[in-house]
MMTF fields as JSON, N, C-alpha, C and O atoms, coordinates in Angstrom:
{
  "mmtfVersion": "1.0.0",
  "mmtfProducer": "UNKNOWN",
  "numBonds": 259,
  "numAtoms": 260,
  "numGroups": 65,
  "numChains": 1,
  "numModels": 1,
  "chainsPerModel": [1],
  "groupsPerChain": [65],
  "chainIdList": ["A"],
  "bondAtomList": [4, 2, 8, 6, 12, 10, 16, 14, 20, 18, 24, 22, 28, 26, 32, 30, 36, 34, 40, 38, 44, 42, 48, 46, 52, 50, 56, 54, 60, 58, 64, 62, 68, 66, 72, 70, 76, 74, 80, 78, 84, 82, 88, 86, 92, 90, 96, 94, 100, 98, 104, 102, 108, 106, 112, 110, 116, 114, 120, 118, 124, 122, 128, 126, 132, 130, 136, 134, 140, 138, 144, 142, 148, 146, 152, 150, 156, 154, 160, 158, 164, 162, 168, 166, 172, 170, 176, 174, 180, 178, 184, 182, 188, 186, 192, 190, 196, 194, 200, 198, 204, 202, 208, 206, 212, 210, 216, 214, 220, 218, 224, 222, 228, 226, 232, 230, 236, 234, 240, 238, 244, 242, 248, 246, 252, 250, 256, 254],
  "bondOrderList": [1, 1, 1, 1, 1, 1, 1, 1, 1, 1, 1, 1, 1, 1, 1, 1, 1, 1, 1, 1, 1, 1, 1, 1, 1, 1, 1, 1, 1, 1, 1, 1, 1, 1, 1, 1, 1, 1, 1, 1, 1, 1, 1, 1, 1, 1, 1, 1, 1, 1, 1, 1, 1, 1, 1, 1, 1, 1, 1, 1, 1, 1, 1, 1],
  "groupList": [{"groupName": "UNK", "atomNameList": ["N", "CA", "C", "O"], "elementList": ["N", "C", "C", "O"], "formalChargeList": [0, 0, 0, 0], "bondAtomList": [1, 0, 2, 1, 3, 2], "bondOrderList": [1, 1, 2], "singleLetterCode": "X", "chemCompType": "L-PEPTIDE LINKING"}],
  "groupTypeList": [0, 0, 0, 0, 0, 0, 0, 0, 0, 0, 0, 0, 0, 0, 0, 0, 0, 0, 0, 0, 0, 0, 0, 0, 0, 0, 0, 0, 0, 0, 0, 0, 0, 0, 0, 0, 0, 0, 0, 0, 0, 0, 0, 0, 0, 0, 0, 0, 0, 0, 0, 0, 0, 0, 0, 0, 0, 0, 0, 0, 0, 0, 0, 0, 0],
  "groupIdList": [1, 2, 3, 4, 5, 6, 7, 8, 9, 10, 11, 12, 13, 14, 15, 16, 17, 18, 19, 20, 21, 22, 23, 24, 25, 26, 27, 28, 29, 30, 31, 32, 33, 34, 35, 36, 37, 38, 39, 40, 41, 42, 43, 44, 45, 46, 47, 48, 49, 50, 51, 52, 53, 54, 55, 56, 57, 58, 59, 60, 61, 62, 63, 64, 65],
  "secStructList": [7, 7, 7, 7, 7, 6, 6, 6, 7, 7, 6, 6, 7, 3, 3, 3, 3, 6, 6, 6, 2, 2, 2, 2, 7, 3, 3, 3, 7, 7, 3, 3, 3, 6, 6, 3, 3, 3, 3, 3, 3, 6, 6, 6, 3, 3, 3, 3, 3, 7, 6, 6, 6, 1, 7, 3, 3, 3, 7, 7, 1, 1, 1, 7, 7],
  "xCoordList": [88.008, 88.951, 89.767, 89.195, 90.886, 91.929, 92.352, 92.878, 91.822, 92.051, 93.689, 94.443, 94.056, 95.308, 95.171, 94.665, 95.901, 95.429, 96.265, 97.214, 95.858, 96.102, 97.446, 98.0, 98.024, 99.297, 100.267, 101.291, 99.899, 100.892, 101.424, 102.604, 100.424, 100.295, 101.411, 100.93, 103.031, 103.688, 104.295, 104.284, 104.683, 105.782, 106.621, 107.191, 106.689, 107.518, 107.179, 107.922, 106.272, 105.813, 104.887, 104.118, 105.206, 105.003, 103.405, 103.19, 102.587, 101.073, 100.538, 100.931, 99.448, 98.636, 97.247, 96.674, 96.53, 94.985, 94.36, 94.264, 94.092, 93.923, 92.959, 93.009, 91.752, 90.624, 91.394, 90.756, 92.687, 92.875, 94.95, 95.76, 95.081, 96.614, 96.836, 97.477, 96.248, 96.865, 96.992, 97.976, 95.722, 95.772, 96.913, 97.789, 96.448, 97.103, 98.586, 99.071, 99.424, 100.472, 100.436, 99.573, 101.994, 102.476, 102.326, 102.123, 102.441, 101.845, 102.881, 102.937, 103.376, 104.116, 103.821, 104.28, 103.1, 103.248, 103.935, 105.091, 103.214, 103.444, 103.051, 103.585, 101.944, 101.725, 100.054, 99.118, 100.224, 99.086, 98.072, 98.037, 97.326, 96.61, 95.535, 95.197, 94.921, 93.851, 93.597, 94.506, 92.229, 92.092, 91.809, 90.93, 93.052, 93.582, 94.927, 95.866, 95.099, 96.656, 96.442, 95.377, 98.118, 98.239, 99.345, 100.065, 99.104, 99.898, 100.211, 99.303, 101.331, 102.089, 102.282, 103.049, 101.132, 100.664, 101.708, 101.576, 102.667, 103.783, 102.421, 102.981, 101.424, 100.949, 99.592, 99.129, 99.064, 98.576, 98.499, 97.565, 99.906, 100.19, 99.82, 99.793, 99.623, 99.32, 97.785, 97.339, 97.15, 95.857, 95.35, 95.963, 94.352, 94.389, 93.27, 92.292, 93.634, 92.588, 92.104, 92.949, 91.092, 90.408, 90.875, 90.403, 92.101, 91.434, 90.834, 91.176, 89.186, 88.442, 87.868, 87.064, 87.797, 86.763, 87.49, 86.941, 89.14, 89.888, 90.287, 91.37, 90.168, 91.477, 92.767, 93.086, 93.63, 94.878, 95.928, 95.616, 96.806, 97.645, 99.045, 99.511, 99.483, 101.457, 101.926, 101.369, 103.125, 103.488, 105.293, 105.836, 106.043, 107.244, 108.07, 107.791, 108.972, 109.519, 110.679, 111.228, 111.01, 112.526, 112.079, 112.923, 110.961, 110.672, 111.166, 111.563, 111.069, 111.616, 110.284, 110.487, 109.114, 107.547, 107.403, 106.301],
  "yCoordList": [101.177, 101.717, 102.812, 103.893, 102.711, 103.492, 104.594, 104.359, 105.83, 106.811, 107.277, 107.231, 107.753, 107.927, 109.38, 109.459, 110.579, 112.047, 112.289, 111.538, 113.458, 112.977, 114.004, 114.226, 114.685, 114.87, 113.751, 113.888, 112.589, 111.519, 111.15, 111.073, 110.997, 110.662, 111.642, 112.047, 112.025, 113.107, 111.54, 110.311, 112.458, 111.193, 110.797, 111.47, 109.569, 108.539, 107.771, 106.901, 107.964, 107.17, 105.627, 105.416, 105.074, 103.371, 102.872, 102.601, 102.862, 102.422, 101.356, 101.184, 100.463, 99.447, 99.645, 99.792, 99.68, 99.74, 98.232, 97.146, 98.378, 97.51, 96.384, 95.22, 97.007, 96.074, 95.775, 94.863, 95.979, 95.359, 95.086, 95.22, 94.755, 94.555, 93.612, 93.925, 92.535, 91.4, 91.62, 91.215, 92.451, 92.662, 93.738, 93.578, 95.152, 95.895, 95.95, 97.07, 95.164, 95.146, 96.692, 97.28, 96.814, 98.139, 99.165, 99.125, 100.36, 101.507, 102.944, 103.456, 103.147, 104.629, 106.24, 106.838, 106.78, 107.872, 108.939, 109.282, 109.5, 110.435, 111.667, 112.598, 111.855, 113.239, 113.08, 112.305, 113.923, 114.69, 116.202, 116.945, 116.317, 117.646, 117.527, 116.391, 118.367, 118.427, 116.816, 116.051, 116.376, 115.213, 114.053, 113.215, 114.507, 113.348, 112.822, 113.539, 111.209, 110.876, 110.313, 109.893, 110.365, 109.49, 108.788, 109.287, 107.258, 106.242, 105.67, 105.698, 105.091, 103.998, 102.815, 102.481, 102.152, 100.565, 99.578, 99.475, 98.839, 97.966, 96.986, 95.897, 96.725, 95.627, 96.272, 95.708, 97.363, 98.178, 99.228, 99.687, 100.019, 101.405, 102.435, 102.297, 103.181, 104.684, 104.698, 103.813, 105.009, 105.182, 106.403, 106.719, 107.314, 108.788, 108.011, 107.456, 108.064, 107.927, 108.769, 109.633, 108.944, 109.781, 108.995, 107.892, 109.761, 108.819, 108.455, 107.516, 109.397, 109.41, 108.396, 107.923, 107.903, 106.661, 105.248, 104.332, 105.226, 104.418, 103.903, 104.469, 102.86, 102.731, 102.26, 101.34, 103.327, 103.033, 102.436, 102.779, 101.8, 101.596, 102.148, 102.111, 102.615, 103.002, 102.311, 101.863, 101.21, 100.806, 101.19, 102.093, 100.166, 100.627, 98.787, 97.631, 99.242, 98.416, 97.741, 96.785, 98.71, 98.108, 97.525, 97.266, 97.288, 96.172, 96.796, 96.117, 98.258, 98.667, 99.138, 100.03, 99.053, 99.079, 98.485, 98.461],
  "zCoordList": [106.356, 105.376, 106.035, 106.176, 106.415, 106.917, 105.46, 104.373, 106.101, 104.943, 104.91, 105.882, 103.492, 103.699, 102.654, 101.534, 103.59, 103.664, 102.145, 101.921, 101.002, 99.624, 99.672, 98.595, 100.991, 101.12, 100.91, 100.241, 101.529, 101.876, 100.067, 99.724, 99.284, 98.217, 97.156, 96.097, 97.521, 96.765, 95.333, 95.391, 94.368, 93.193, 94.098, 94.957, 93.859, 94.033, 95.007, 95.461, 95.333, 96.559, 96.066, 95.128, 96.772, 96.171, 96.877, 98.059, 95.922, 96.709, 95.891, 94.737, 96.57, 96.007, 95.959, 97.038, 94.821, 94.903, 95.82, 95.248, 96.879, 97.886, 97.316, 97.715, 95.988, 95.663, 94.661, 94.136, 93.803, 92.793, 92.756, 91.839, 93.928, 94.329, 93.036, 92.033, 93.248, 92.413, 90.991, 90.372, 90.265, 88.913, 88.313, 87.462, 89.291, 88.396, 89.47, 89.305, 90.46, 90.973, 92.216, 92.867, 91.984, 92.464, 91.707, 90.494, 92.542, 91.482, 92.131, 93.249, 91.24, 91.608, 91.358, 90.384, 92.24, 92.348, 91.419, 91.669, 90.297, 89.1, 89.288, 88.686, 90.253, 90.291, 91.009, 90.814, 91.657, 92.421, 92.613, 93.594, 91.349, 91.293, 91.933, 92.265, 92.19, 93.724, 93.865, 94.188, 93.579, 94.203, 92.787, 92.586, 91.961, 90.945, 90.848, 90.503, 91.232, 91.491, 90.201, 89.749, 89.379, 88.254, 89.355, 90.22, 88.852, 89.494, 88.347, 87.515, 87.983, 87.028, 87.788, 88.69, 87.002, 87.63, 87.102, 85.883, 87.565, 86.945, 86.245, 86.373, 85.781, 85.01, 84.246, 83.255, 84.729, 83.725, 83.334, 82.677, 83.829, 82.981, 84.003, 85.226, 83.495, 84.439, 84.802, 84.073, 85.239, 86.135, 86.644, 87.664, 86.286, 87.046, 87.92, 87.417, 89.661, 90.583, 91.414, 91.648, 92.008, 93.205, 94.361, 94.638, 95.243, 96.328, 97.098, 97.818, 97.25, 97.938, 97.209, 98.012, 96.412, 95.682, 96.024, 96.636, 95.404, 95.571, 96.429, 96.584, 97.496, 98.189, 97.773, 97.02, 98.617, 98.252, 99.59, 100.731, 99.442, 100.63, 100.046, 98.908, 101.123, 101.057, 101.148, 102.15, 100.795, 100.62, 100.719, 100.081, 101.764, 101.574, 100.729, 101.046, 99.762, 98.764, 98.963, 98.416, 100.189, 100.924, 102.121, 102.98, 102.311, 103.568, 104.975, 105.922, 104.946, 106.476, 106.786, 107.609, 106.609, 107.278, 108.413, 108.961]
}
């Protein structure tokens, strides 16, 4: 599991819950208080995650990755 530091994690930044890509989609970056991200899941809404529990991947949307 390639950790991703919970700086990287600012709003607007575009990530995928890696164990649940397919269900809950893409997820956007709402906010980051110590080590709780709310993400807005395009297929199930907002989500408050740890990401020390979660994996998450970054994700770029314009395909220049």
């Amino acid at each position: 599991m390639s950790e991703i530091h919970i700086s990287e994690l600012t709003p607007g930044t575009f990530v995928i819950n890696v164990d649940k890509e397919v269900e809950w989609g893409i997820g956007q970056v709402q906010s980051s208080i110590n080590n709780k991200i709310t993400i807005n899941f395009e297929n199930v809404g907002k989500k408050t995650i740890n990401p020390k529990e979660v994996e998450l991947k970054i994700i770029d949307i314009n395909g220049t990755n």
